[in-house]
VODRENVO-245157 format. One record per residue (C-alpha): residue in three letters; x, y, z. Coordinates in steps of 0.02 Angstrom, whole numbers, padded with zeros to 5 digits, always signed. Layout:
N
ALAXYZ/...
***
This chain:
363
UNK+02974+04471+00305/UNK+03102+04445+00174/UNK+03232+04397+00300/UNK+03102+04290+00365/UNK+03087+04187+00208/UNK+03243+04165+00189/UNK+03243+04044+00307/UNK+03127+03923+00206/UNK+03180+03773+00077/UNK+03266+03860-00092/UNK+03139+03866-00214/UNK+03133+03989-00369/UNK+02953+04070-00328/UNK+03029+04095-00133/UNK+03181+04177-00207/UNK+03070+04287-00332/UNK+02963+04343-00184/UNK+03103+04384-00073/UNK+03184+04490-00224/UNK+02996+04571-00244/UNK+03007+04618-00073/UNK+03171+04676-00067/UNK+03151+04798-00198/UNK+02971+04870-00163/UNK+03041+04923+00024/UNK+03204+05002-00055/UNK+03237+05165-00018/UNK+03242+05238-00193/UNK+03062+05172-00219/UNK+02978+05227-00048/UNK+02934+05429-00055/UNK+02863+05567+00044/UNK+02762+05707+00010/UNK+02713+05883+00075/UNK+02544+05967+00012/UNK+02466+05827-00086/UNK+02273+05888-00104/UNK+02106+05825-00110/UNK+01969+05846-00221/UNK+01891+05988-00101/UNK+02077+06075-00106/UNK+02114+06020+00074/UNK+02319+05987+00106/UNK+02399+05848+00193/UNK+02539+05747+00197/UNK+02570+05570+00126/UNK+02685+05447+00081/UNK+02672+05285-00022/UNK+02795+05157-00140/UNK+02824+05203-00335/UNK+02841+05004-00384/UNK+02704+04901-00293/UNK+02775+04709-00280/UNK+02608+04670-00246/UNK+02635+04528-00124/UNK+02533+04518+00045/UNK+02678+04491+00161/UNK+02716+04658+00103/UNK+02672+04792+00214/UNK+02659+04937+00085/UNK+02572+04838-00030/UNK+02458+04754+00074/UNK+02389+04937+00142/UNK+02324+04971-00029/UNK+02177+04836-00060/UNK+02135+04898+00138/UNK+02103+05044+00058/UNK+02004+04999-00063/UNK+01912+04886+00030/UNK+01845+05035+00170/UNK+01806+05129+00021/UNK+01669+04999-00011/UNK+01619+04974+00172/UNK+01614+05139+00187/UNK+01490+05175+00048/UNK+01375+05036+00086/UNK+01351+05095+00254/UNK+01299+05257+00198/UNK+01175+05214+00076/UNK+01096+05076+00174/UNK+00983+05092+00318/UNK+01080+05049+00466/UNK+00936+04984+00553/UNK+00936+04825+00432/UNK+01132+04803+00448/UNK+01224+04697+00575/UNK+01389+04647+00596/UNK+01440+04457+00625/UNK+01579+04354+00686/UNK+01591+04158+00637/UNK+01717+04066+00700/UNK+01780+03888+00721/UNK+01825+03767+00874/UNK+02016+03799+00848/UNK+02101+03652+00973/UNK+02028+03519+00859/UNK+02105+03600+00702/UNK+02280+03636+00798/UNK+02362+03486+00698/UNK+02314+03587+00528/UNK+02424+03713+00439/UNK+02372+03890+00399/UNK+02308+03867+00211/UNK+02231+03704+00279/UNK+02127+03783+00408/UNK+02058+03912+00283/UNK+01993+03774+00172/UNK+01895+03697+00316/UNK+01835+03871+00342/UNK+01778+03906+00165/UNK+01716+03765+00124/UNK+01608+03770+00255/UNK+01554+03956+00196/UNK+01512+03910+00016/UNK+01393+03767+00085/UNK+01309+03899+00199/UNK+01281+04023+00064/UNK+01254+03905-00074/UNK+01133+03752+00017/UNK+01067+03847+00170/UNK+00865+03893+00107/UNK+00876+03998+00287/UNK+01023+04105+00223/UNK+00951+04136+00044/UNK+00803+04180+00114/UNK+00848+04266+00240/UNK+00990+04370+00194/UNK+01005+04480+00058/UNK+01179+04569+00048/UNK+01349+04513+00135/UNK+01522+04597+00131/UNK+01629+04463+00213/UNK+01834+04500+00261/UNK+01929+04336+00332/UNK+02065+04362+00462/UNK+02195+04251+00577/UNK+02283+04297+00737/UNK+02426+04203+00780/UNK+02481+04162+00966/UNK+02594+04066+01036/UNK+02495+04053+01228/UNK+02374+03953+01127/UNK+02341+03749+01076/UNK+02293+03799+00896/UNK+02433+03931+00851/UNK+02301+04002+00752/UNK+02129+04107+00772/UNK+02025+04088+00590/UNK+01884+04193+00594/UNK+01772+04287+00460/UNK+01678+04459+00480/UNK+01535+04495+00411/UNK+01430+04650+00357/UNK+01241+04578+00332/UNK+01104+04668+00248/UNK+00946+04585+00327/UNK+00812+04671+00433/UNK+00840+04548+00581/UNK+00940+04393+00636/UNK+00899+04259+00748/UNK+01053+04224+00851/UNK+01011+04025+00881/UNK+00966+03998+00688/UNK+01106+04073+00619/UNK+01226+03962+00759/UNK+01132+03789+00711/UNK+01161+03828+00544/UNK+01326+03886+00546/UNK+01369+03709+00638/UNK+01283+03609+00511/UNK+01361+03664+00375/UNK+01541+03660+00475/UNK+01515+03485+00532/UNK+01513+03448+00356/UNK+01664+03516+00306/UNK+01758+03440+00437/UNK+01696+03269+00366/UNK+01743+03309+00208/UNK+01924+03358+00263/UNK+01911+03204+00380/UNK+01924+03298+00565/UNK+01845+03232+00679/UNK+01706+03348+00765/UNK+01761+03435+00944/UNK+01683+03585+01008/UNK+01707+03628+01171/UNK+01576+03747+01213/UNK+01412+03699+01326/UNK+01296+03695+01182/UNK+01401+03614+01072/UNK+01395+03781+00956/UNK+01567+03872+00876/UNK+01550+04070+00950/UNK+01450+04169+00846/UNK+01426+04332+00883/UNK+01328+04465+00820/UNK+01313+04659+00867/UNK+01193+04800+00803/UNK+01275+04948+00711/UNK+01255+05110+00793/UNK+01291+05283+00808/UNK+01342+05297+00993/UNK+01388+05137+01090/UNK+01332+05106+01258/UNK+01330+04911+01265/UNK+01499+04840+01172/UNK+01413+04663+01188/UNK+01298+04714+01081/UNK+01318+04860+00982/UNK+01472+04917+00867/UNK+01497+05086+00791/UNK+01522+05126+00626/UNK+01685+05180+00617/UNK+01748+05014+00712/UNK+01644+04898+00558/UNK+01745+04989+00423/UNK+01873+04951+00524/UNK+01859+04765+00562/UNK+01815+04741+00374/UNK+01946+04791+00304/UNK+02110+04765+00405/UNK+02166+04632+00278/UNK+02203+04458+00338/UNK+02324+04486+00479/UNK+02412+04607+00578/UNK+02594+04609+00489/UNK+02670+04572+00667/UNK+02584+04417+00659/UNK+02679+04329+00508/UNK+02820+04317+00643/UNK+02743+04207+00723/UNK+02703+04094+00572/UNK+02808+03930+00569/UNK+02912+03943+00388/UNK+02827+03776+00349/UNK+02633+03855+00328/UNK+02723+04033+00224/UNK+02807+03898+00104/UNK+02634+03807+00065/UNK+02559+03968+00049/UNK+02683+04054-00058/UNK+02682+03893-00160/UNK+02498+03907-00200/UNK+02467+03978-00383/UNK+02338+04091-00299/UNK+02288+04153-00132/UNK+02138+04130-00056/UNK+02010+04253-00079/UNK+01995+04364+00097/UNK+01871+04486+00046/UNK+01697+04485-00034/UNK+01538+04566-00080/UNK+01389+04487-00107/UNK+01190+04523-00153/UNK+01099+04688-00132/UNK+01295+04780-00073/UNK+01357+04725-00248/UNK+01255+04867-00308/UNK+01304+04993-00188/UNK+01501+04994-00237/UNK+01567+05190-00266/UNK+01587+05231-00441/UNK+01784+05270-00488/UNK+01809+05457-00493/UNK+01875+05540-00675/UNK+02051+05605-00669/UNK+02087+05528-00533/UNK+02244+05381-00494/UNK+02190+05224-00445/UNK+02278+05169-00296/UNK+02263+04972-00370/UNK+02330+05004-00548/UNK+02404+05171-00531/UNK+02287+05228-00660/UNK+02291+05417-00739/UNK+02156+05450-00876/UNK+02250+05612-00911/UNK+02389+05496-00964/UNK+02425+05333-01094/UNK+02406+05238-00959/UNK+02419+05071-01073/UNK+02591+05101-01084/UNK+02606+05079-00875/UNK+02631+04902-00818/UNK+02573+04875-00662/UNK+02713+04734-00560/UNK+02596+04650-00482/UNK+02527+04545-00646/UNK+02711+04584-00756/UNK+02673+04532-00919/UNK+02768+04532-01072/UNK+02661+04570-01215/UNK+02641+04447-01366/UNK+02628+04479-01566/UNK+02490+04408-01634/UNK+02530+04399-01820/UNK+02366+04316-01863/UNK+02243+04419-02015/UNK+02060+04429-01998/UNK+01996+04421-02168/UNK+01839+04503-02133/UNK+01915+04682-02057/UNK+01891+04638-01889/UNK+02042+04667-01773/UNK+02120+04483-01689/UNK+02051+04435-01514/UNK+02151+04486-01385/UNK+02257+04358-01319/UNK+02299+04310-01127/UNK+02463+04388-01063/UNK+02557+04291-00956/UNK+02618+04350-00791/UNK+02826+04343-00762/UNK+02770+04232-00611/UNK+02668+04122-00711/UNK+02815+04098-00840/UNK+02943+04082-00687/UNK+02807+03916-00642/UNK+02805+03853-00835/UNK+02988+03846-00815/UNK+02995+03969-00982/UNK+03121+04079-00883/UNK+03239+04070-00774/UNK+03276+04158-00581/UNK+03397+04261-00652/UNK+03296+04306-00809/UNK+03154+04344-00696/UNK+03258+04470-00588/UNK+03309+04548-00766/UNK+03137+04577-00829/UNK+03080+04649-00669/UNK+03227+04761-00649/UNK+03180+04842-00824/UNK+02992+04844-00785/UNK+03013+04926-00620/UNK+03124+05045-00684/UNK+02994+05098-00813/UNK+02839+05107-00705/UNK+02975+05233-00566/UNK+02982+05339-00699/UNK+02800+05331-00772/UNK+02733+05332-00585/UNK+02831+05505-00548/UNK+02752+05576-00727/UNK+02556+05524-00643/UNK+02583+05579-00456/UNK+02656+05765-00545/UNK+02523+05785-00635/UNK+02413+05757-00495/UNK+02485+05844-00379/UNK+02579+05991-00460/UNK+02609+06090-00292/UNK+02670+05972-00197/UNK+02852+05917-00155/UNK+02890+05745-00172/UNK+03035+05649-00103/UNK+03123+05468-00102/UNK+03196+05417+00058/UNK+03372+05408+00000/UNK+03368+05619-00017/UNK+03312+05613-00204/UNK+03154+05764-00262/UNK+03050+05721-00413/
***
């Protein structure tokens, strides 16, 4: 992917990425291990990065929100009744968006989602929980390059197929006046697909019926298959590498927001690399950098100062406070610092097992 972006116009938050990338896939941060454990003692194997560069064309950082993210499916699925789950597919008519970039095509997408769940009286009424993951396929064999789709996990003890459809078109017809499209859907009815299976146990009818497994699955494979960035024209990566912030692709909403799993004690984070055992507020984390400020300000009444906002390296890099070069220099030294803070945590957390850096190095 880094060789990939290379390719687009020079721009200072391009070249930071590309250096981000580079160094989270060298060999001196990627290890392997032998008789990591679980909390029940079991063994097994695993592998993972020391500095995360955080960046979603990344595919070792990219695997760890996944994680997370089937974590969550996972637990919601076991402490609601399946019977008043189902799993849903909306999707758009993609040949009259083909003349849209990437990012663009999400915004017609979500805007159209936030007037469903926000106007709709059916959907308030009617649904009470959603865990929602957006995804894209690229292809080249197709008019609209792209595939932009959302799946959702609904807690609702039944769905009418031709409600949710109407509504679903409503609410998309307005976003593509607001975005100034003009309407095209090529199906009979005049209806985007929608589909909609029950969760089960066993499947017998894949047109209908989905196990669980596959949902967890579906939820949480992040966005995009990494293969299909390749296919992305250089164009659509700039806009989106340009945007301050990326889109929101995962969600959870109503009656599943109180089913999350509780964080374990003692246990690392795979997000923040987290170790309670440890001073873990001396671990930066490279995903937000920050460089910490002195607040030299007295609070007359004993109270300590408010805290103030950190900004991120990237955010500085924006502001023009710092240069490329700079950039690469503060990295460099906070990367170096989290190596050796990371090795400390995954030590102490695994003490019998053998780790190992793929340029021949044990820690």
């Amino acid at each position: 992917m880094a060789q990939h972006l290379k390719g687009a116009p020079h721009n200072k938050i391009i070249e930071a990425i590309i250096y981000r990338l580079e160094k989270c896939n060298e060999k001196q941060n990627l290890w392997v291990a032998e008789d990591l454990h679980t909390a029940d003692g079991e063994c097994f194997p695993g592998r993972g990065n020391l500095v995360s560069c955080g960046s979603r064309f990344c595919s070792q950082c990219v695997s760890i929100p996944s994680r997370r993210n089937a974590k969550i499916a996972g637990y919601a699925l076991d402490k609601l009744k399946h019977r008043d789950l189902r799993f849903v597919v909306l999707t758009m008519p993609d040949d009259a968006l083909s003349h849209l970039s990437l990012l663009q095509q999400h915004d017609v997408f979500y805007y159209a989602w936030r007037l469903l769940t926000t106007k709709s009286k059916w959907w308030k009424g009617f649904v009470r929980g959603v865990i929602r993951s957006n995804e894209f396929t690229a292809k080249l064999d197709r008019k609209n390059l792209y595939h932009y789709h959302t799946n959702l996990l609904l807690d609702c003890p039944y769905l009418p197929h031709l409600t949710l459809k109407q509504e679903w078109t409503k609410y998309l017809k307005k976003s593509f006046k607001h975005f100034g499209i003009e309407w095209h859907c090529p199906t009979k009815n005049g209806f985007p697909d929608v589909y909609i299976k029950r969760i089960v146990s066993k499947v017998n009818d894949e047109k209908k019926e989905i196990s669980r497994e596959k949902v967890i699955s579906e939820l949480c494979k992040y966005a995009t298959k990494p293969q299909d960035w390749d296919f992305v024209p250089i164009e659509d990566i700039a806009e989106i590498v340009k945007r301050e912030r990326f889109p929101r692709m995962f969600e959870v909403l109503g009656s599943f927001s109180d089913v999350r799993p509780k964080p374990r004690q003692n246990a690392v984070n795979e997000q923040d690399n987290y170790c309670s055992n440890l001073n873990a507020k001396t671990y930066v984390h490279t995903n937000p950098i920050t460089v910490p400020k002195i607040d030299a300000t007295s609070n007359h009444f004993g109270r300590p100062p408010p805290k103030l906002k950190q900004k991120s390296l990237f955010r500085r890099l924006r502001d023009n406070e710092i240069t490329i070069k700079q950039y690469k220099i503060e990295f460099d030294f906070t990367a170096e610092r989290t190596k050796r803070f990371r090795k400390i945590q995954l030590r102490q957390r695994y003490p019998f097992a053998t780790f190992q850096t793929l340029d021949g190095q044990s820690f």
